[in-house]
KOLSEDREN-514340 format. One record per residue (C-alpha): residue in one letter; residue number from 1; x, y, z. Coordinates in Angstrom, 2 decimals, decimal comma, m for minus. Example, Ala and Ser with C-alpha at 12.3 -4.5 7.8 and 13.67 -1.06 7.14 Angstrom:
<dopas>
DOPA torvo dotor       x       y       z
DOPA     a     1   12,30   m4,50    7,80
DOPA     s     2   13,67   m1,06    7,14
</dopas>
This chain:
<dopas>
DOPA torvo dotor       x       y       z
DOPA     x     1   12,10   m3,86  m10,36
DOPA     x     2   12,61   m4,79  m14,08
DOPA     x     3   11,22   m2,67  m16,80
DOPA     x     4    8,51   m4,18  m19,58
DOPA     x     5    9,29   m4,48  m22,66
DOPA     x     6    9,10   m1,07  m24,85
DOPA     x     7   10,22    0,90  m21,93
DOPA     x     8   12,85    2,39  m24,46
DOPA     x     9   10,59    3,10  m27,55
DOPA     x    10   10,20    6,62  m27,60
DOPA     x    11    6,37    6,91  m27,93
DOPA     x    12    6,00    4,87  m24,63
DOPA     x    13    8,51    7,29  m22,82
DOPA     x    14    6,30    9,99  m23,42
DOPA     x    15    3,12    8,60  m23,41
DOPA     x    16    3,79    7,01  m20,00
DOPA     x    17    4,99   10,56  m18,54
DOPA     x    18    1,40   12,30  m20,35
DOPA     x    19   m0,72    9,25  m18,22
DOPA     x    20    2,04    9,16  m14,85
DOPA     x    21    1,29   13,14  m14,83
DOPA     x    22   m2,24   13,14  m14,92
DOPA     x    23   m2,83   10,80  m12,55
DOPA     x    24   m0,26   13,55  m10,48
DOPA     x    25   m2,91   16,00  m11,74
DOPA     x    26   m5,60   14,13   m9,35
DOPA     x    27   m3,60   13,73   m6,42
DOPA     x    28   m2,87   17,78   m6,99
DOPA     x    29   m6,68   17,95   m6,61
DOPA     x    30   m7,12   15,80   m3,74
DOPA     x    31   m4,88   18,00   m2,05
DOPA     x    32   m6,95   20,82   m2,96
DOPA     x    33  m10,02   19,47   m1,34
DOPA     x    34   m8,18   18,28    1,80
DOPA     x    35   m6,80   21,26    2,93
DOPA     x    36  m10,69   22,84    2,59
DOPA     x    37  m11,90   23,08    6,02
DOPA     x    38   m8,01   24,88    7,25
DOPA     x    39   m8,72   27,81    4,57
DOPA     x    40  m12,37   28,50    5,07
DOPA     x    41  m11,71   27,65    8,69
DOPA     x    42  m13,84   31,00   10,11
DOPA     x    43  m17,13   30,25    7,36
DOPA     x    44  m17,37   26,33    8,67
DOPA     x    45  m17,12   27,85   12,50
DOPA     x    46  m20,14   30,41   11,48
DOPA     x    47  m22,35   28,11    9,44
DOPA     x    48  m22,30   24,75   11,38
DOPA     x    49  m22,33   26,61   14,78
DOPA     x    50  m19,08   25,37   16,21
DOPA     x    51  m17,55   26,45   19,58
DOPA     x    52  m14,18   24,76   20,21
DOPA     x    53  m11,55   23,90   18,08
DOPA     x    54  m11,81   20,32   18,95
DOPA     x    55  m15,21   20,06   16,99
DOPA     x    56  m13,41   21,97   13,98
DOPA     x    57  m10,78   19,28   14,60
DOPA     x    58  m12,83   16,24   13,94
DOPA     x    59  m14,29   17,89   10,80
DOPA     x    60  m10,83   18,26    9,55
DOPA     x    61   m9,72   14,52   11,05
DOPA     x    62  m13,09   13,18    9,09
DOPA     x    63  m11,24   13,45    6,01
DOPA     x    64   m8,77   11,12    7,35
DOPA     x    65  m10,79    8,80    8,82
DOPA     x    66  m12,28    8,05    5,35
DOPA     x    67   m8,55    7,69    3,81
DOPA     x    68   m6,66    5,84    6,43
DOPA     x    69   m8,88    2,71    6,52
DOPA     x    70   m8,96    2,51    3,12
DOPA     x    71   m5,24    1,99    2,56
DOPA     x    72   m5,02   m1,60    4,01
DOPA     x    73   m7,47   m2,32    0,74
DOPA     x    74   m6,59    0,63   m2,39
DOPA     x    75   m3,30   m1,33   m2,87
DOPA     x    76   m4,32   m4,63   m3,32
DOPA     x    77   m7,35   m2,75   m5,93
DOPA     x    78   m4,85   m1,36   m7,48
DOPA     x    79   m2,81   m4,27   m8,54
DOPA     x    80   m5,55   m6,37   m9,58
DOPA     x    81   m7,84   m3,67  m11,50
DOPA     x    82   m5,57   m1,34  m12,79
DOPA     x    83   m4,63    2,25  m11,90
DOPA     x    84   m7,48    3,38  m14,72
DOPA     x    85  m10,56    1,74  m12,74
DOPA     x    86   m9,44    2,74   m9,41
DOPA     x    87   m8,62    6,71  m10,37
DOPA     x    88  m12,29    7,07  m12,14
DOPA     x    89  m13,88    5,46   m9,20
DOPA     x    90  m12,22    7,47   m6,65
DOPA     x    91  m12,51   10,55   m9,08
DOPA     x    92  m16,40    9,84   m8,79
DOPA     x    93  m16,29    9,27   m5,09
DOPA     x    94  m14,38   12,64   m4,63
DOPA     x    95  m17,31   14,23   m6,76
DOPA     x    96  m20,19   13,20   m4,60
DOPA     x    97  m18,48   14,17   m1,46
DOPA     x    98  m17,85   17,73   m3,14
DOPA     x    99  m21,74   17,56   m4,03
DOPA     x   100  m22,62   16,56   m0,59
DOPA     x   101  m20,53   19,67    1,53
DOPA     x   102  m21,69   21,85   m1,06
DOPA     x   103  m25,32   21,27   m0,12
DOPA     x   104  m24,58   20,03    3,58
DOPA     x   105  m26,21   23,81    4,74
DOPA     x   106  m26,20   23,97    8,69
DOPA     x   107  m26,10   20,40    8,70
DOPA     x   108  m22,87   19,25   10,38
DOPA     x   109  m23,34   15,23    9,93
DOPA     x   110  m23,64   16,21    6,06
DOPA     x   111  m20,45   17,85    6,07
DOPA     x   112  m18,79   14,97    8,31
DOPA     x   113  m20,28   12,86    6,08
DOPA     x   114  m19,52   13,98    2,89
DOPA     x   115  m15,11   14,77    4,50
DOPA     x   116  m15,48   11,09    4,80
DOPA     x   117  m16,28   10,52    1,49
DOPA     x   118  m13,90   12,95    0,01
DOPA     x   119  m10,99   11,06    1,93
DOPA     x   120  m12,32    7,48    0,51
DOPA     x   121  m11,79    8,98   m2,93
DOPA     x   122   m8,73   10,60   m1,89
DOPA     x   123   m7,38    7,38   m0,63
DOPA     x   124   m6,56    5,85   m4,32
DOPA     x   125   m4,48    8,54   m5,46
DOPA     x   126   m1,11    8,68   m4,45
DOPA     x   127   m0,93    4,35   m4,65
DOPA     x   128   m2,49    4,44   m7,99
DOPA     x   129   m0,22    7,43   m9,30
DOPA     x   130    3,05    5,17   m7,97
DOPA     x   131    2,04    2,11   m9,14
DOPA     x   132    1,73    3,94  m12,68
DOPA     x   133    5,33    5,57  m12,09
DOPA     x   134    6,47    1,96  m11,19
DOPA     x   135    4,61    0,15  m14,47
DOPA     x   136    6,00    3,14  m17,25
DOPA     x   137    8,49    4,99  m16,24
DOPA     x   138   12,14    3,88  m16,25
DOPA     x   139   12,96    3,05  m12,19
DOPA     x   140   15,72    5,46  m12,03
DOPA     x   141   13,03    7,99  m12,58
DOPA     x   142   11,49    6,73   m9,62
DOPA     x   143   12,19    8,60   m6,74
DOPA     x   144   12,12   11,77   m8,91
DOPA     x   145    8,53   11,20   m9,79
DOPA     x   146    7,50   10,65   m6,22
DOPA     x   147    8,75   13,86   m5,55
DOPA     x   148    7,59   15,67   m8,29
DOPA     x   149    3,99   14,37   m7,96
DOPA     x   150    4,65   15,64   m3,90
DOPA     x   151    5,50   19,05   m5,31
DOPA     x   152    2,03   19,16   m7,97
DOPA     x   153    0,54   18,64   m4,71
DOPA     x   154    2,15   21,76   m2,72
DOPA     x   155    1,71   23,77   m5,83
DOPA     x   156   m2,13   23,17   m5,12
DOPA     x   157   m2,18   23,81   m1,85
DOPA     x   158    0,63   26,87   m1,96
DOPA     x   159   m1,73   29,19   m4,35
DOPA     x   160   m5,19   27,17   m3,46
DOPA     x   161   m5,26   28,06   m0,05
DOPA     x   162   m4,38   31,99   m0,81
DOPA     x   163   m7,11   31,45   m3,19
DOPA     x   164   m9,47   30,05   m1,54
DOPA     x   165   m8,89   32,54    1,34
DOPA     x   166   m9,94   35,61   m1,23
DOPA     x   167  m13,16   34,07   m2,65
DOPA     x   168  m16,16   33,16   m1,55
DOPA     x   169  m16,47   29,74    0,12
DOPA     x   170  m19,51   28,70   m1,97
DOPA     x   171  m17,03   29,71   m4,74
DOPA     x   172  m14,63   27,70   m3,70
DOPA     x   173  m16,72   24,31   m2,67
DOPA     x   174  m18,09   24,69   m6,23
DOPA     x   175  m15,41   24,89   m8,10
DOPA     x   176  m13,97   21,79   m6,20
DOPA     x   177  m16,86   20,12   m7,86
DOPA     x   178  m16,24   21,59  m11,68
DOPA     x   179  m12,68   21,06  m11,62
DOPA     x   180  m13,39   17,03  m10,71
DOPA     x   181  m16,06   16,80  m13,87
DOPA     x   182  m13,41   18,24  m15,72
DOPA     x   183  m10,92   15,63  m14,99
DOPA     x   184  m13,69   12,81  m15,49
DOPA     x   185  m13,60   12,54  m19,56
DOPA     x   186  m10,06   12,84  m18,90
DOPA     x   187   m9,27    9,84  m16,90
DOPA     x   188  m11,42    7,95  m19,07
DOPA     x   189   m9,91    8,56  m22,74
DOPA     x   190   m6,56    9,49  m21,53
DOPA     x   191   m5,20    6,68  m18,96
DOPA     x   192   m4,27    3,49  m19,97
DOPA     x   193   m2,96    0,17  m17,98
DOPA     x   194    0,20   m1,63  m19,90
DOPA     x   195    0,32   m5,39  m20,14
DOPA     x   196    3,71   m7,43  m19,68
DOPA     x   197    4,27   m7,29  m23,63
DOPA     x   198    3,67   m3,54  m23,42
DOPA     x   199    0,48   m3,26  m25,31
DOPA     x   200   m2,14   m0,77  m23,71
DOPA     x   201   m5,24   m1,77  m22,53
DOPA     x   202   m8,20   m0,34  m19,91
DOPA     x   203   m7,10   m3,23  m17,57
DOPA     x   204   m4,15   m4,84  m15,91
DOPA     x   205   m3,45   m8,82  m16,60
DOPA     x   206   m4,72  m11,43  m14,08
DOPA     x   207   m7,36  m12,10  m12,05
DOPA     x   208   m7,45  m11,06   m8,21
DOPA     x   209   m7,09  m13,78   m5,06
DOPA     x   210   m8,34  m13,21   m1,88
DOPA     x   211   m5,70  m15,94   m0,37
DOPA     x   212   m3,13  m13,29   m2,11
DOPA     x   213   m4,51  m10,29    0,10
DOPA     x   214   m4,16  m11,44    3,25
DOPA     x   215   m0,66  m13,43    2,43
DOPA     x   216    0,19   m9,89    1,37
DOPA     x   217   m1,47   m8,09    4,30
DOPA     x   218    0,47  m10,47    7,10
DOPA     x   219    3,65  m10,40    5,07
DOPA     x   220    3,73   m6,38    5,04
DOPA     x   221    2,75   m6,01    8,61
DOPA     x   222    5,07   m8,20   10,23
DOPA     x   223    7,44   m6,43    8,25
DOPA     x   224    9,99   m4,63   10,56
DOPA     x   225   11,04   m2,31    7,67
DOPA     x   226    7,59   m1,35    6,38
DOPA     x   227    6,10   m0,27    9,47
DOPA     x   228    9,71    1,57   10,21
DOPA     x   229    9,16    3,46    7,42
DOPA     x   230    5,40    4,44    7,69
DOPA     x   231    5,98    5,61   11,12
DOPA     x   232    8,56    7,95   10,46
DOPA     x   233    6,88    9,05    6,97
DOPA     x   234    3,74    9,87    9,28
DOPA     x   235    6,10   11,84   11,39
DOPA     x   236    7,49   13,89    9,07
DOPA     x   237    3,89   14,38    7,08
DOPA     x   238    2,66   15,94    9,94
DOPA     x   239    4,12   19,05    9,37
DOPA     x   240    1,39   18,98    6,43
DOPA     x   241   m1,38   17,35    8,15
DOPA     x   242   m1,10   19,38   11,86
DOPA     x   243    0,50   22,63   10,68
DOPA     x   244    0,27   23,39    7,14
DOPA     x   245   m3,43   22,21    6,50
DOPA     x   246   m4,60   23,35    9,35
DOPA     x   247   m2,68   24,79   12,41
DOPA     x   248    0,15   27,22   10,81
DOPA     x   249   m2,30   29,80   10,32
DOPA     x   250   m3,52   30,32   13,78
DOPA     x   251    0,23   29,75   15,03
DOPA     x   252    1,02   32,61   13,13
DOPA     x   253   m1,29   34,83   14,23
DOPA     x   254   m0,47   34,20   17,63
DOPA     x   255    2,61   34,86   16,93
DOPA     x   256    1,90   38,02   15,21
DOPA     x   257   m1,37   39,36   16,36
DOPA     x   258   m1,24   43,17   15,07
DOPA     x   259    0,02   42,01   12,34
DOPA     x   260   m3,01   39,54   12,46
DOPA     x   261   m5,51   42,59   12,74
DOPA     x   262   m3,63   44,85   10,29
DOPA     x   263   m2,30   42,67    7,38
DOPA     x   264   m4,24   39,27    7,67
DOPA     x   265   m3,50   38,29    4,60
DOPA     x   266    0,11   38,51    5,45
DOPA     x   267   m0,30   35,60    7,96
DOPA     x   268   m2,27   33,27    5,21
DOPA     x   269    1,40   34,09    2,98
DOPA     x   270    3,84   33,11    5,64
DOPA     x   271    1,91   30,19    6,57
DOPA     x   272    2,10   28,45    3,15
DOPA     x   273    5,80   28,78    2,96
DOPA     x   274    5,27   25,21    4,28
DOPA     x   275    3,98   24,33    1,51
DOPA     x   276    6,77   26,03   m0,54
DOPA     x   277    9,45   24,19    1,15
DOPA     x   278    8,04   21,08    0,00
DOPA     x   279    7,58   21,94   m3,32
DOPA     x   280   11,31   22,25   m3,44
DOPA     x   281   12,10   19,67   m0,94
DOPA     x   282   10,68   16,53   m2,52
DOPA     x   283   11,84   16,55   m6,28
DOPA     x   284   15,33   17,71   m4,74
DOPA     x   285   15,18   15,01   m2,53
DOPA     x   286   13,96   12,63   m5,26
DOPA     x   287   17,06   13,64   m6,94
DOPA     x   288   19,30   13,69   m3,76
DOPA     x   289   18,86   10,17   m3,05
DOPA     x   290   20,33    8,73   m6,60
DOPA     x   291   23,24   11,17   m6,52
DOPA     x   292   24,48    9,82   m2,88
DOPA     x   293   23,28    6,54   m3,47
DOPA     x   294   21,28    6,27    0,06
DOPA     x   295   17,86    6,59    1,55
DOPA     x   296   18,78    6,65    4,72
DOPA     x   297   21,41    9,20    5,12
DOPA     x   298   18,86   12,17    3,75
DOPA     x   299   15,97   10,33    6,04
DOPA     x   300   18,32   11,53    9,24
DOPA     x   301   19,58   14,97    7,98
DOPA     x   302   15,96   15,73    7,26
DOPA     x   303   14,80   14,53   10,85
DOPA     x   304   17,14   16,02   13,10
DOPA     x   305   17,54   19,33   10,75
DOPA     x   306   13,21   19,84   11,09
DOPA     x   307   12,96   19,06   15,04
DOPA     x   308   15,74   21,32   15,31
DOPA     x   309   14,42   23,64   13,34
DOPA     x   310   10,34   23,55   14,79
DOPA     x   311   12,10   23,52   18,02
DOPA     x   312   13,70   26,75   17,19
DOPA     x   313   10,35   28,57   16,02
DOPA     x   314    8,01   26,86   18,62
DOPA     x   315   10,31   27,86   21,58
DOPA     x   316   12,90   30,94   20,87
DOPA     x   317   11,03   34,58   21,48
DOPA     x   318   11,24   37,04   19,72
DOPA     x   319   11,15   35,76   15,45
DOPA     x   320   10,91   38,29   13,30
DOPA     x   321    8,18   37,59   10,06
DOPA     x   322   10,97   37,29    7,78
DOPA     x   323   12,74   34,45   10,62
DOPA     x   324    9,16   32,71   10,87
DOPA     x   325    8,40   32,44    7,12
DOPA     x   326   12,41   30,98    6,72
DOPA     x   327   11,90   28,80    9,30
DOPA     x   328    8,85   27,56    8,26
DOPA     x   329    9,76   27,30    4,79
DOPA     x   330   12,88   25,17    5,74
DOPA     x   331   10,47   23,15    8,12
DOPA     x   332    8,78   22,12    4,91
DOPA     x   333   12,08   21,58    3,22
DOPA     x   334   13,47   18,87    5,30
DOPA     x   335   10,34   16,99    5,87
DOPA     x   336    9,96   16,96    2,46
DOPA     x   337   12,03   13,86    2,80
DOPA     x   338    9,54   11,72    3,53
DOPA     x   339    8,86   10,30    0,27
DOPA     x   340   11,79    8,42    0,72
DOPA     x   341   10,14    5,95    3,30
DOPA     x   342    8,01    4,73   m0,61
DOPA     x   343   11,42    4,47   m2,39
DOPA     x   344   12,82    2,50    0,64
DOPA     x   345    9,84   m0,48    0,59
DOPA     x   346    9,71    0,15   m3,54
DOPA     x   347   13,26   m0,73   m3,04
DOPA     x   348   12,35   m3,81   m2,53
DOPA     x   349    9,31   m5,15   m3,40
DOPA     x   350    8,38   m7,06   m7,15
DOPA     x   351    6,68   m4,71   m9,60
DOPA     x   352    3,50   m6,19   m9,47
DOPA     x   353    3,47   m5,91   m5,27
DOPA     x   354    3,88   m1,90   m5,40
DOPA     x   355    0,64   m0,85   m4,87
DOPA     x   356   m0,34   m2,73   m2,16
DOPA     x   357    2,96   m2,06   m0,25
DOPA     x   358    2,74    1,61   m1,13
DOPA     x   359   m0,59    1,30    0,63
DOPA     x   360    0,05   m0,42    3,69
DOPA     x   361    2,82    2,22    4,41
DOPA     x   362    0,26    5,16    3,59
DOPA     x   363   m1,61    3,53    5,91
DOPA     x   364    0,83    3,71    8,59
DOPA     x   365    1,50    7,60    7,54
DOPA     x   366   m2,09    8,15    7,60
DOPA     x   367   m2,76    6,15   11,21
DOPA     x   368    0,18    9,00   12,82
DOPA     x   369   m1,82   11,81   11,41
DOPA     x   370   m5,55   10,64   12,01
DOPA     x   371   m4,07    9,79   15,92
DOPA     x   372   m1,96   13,08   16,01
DOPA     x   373   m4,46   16,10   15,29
DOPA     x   374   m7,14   15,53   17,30
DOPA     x   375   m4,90   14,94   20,25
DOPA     x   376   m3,22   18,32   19,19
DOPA     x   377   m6,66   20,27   18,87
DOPA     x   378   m7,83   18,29   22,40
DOPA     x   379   m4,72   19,94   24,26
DOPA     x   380   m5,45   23,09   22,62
DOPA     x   381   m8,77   23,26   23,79
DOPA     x   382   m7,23   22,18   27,13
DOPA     x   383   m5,32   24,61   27,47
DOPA     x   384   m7,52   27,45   26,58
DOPA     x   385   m7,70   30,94   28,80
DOPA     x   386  m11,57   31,78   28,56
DOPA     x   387  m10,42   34,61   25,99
DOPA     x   388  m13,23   34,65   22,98
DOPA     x   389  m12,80   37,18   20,16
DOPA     x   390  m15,13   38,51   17,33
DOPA     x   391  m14,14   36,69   13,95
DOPA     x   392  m16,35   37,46   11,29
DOPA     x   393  m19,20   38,72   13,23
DOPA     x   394  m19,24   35,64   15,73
DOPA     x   395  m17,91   34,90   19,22
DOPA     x   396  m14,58   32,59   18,81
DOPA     x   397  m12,06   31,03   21,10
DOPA     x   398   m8,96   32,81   21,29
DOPA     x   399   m6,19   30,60   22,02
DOPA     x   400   m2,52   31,74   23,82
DOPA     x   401    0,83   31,44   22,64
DOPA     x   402    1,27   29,36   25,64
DOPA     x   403   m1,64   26,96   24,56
DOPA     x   404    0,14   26,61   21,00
DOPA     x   405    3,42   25,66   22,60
DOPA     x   406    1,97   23,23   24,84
DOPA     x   407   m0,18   21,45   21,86
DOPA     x   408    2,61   21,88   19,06
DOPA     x   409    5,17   20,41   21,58
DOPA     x   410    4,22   16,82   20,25
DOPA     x   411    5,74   17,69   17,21
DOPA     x   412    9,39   17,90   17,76
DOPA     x   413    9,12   14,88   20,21
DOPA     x   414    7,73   12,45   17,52
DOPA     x   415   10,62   14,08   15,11
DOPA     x   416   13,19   12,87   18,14
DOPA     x   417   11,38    9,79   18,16
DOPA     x   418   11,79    9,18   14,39
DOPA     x   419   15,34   10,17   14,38
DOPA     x   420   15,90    6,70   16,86
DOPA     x   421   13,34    4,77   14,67
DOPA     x   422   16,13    5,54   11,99
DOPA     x   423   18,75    3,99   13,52
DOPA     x   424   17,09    0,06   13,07
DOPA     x   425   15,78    1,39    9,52
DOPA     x   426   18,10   m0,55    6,81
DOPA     x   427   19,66    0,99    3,61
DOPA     x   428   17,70   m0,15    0,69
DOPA     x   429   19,72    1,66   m2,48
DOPA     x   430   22,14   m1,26   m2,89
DOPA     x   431   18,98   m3,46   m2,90
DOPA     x   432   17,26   m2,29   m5,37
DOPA     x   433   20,67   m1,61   m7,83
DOPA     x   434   21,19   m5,46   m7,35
DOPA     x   435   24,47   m4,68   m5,51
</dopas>
């Protein structure tokens, strides 16, 4: 990739970090309203009358039902109408699904509904946040950014869910809603596309083709490499999308459960260190990958080093808090290296092709996720005892440690199974230097 003309001039240097970091700012708040139904997990269970965690499951999985689809198409949007147009319209579409599960009352369809919209905004983000990295920013800053826009993410969902957790869930569903019309007049006077002279302007240069998007869509997916590296990105996101949005906390508390019924808020804390290990994990690796010169080498000590270590905390008896919240933490840490699967395909793609390659392997990262949690809640519920417990004044399902290994087990297998699916998964530094 080959940068545009006034790259260097100072005022574009900044100006393109000010518009690459608030589009980071939406993706920050996407993450915000996708981890929603994990941290007022109890309130949904009371007000749409749910009895298994499969049903609690699907409202979760709605989300991603709305964003994986999506993906095969926000790329090829992207390219042809600009990063601006897409972010406002997914900004809007994120609104009126916040409006919508805000007033969805005891109606669960609403709330499915309106997760599905959420996740169709949500959908435009990270593409539309690289393709601005890739269009102003330097590409040696590359990598770095994908991290760092990863981290704005985990710094959401880190202190969100702890807040989210001590306020009232009407609280929190409406300020999901503010927050988004604050952002609004943002995105509109603040972005800005950049032509190939460097001039700025509302929208990218040339017109779209339909023959384009489906030469595009058959090149990508008979592409060995691409759908290497969205499988084993989906992989390593899960530790997100199955534990730290939604599973870790239960996990915990069986685990822990005096500490559960004694210090509860204790369990939300140790839960996020997920969260906290990315945070750290993806900038570093960002950095990681330019200072050894190699995708692939961090990909594989990142794998093995997080099966070994979920292995470790789903199967050795006897962790201590302090042992769970390191081992989480360093969970989080080395899966963080899954924004190298991007930098390996933006390796190698033209400029002008980022965003719809960026999709189709979100797309693959999403399909792993949207395939993996309701087959994790399903064994859960299969596994069940018959045990209910009051929760906030209602009957739940009380699920066993045993249930929670047998469910989580999928994990490290589909960790082992990346860890192979790295060994046909080409080095793609050299490519990109030119070398």
């Amino acid at each position: 990739m080959q940068n545009s003309p006034g790259v260097g001039n100072k005022r574009y240097f900044i100006l393109g970090w000010l518009i690459c970091s608030l589009a980071a700012v939406f993706y920050c708040y996407e993450y915000l309203l996708r981890i929603i139904p994990g941290a007022l997990q109890v309130h949904l269970f009371r007000v749409y009358h749910l009895t298994s965690m499969h049903q609690f499951g699907w409202l979760a999985t709605a989300y991603l039902i709305g964003y994986t689809p999506l993906q095969l198409f926000v790329g090829y949007w992207t390219d042809n109408y600009g990063s601006r147009k897409m972010l406002i319209l997914a900004l809007l579409l994120c609104l009126l699904g916040s409006f919508m599960f805000m007033y969805s009352a005891q109606e669960f369809w609403v709330a499915i509904m309106a997760r599905l919209l959420i996740g169709a905004g949500s959908a435009f983000a990270f593409v539309a946040v690289l393709r601005l990295a890739a269009i102003w920013l330097d590409e040696k800053y590359f990598s770095f950014f994908v991290g760092l826009t990863t981290a704005m993410g985990m710094v959401g969902a880190a202190f969100g869910y702890s807040i989210m957790r001590s306020v009232s869930a009407d609280t929190v569903v409406a300020s999901s809603v503010y927050f988004g019309c604050i952002l609004l007049p943002l995105f509109f006077f603040i972005l800005k596309e950049k032509s190939a002279v460097g001039r700025l302007t509302n929208t990218p240069s040339g017109a779209p083709q339909v023959e384009s998007f489906w030469l595009n869509m058959q090149r990508l997916f008979t592409n060995k490499q691409v759908l290497l590296a969205g499988t084993i990105g989906g992989i390593l996101f899960l530790s997100l999308a199955v534990m730290a949005d939604n599973l870790a906390p239960l996990f915990v508390q069986a685990l822990f459960p005096v500490l559960s019924v004694k210090h509860p808020s204790t369990i939300v804390e140790i839960s996020r260190t997920i969260y906290f290990g990315w945070l750290v994990g993806a900038p570093l690796a960002g950095w990681l990958t330019e200072l050894f010169k190699s995708r692939r080498l961090l990909l594989i000590v990142g794998v093995l080093c997080s099966a070994i270590i979920f292995s470790v905390l789903l199967f050795l008896p006897g962790l201590s808090v302090s042992t769970v919240s390191v081992l989480l933490f360093l969970f989080g840490l080395f899966s963080s290296v899954e924004i190298l699967c991007f930098t390996v395909i933006s390796d190698q793609v033209e400029k002008k092709n980022v965003a719809i390659s960026m999709s189709v392997v979100t797309f693959v990262v999403m399909l792993v996720s949207t395939a993996v949690l309701p087959l994790v809640t399903y064994l859960l519920d299969a596994e069940w005892s018959g045990v209910r417990g009051v929760v906030a004044g209602k009957m739940h399902r009380i699920y066993s440690l045993h249930a929670y290994h047998v469910a989580l087990s999928i994990v490290p297998i589909l960790y082992v199974c990346a860890l192979l699916l790295l060994l046909f998964l080409k080095e793609s530094h050299r490519e990109r230097r030119g070398e």
